[in-house]
C-alpha positions in Angstrom: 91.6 90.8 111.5 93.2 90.8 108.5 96.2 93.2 107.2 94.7 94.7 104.0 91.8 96.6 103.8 89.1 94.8 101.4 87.6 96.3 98.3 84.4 97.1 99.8 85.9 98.8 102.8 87.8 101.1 99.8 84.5 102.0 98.1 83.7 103.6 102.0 87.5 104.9 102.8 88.1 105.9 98.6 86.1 108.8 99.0 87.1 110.4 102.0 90.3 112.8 101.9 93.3 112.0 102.9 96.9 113.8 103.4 98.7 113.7 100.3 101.0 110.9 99.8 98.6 108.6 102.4 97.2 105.8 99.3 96.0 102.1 99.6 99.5 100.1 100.3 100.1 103.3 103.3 96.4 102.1 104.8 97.1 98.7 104.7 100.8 99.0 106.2 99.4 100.9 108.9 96.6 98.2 109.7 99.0 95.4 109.4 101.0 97.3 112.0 98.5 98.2 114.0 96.6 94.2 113.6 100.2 93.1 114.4 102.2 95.1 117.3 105.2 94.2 115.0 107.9 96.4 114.4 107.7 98.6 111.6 110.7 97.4 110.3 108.9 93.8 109.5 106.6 95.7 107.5 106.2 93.3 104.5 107.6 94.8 101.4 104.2 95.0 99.6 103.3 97.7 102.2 106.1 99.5 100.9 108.9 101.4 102.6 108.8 100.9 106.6 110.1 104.2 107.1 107.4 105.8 104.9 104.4 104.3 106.1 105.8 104.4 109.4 106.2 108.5 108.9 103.1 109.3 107.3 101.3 107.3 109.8 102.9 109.3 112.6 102.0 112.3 110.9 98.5 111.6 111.1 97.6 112.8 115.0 99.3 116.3 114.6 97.1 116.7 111.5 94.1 115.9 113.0 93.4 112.7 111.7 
């Protein structure tokens, strides 16, 4: 499994709505996380933020999602 999402999985997941502030580097963070069992604080950088993805992640099961 890989940690990033590839271009033709976006032209699938690009389409579909998504909370706001939930983009590409948010996806991929969460899947790296998820591919991983790391803690969110090893989140590479390129993921952004640990404590965003982390959040909006976390944010996603009382949403619905």
């Amino acid at each position: 499994m890989t940690d990033q999402a590839t271009d033709q999985a976006w032209e699938v997941i690009g389409p579909l709505p998504a909370p706001p502030g939930t983009g590409r580097r948010v996806f991929d963070g969460t899947l790296w996380q998820l591919s991983t069992r790391a803690s969110w604080r090893d989140l590479p950088e390129r993921h952004g933020p640990c404590t965003a993805v982390h959040e909006r992640h976390a944010r996603k099961p009382a949403m619905g999602l």
